[in-house]
N, C-alpha and C positions, 0 to 999 in steps of 0.2 A: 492435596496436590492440585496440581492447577489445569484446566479443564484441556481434552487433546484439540490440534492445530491441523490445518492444513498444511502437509510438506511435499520438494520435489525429493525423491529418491533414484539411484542409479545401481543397479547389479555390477557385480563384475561380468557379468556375462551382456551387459550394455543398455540391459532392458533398463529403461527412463519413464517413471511412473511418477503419481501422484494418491497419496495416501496420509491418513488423521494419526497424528499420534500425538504422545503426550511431548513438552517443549527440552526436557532432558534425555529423549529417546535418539540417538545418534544410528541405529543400525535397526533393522528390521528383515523380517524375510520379505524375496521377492516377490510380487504378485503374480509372475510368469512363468518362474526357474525356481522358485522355494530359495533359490541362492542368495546370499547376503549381500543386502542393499544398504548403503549409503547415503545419510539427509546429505542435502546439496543445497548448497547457497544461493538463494533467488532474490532478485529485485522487490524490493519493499512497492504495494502498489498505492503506489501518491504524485498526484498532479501536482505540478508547479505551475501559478502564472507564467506566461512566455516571456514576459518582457523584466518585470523585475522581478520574479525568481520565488515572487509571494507566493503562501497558500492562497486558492482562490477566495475560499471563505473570509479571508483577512484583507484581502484585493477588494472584493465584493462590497463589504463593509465602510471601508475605506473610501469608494465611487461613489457609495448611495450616500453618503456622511457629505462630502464635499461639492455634490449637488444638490443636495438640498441645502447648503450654507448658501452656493450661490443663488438660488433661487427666493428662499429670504432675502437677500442683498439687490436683487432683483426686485421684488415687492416694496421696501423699503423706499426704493428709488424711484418708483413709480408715482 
């Protein structure tokens, strides 16, 4: 089985917690009210470049690649 995850969880009783569990674990007891809590769907945490939309690392790559072509081209013409 595959190793436990960081999840959000919600009680019915409203309490909204953060707890490890394994990735087909759907319900848990609450950490407040022992009451039964609920994985809740959270935003995946990943940066997009701002402008087009790239990973940075891909963006990054991509800047240092195409200044350095011009700076050869630069040398060359000197």
């Amino acid at each position: 089985m595959s190793s436990r995850r960081l999840f959000d969880w919600t009680c019915l009783n409203g309490h909204t917690f953060e707890a490890f569990a394994y990735p087909g674990k759907y319900t848990i007891p609450c950490g407040v009210c022992q009451g039964k809590a609920d994985r809740q769907v959270s935003a995946p945490n990943i940066k997009l470049e701002g402008i087009t939309g790239a990973f940075p690392t891909a963006y990054d790559a991509w800047t240092r690649q195409h200044e350095q072509g011009a700076k050869r081209r630069r040398e060359r013409e000197e």
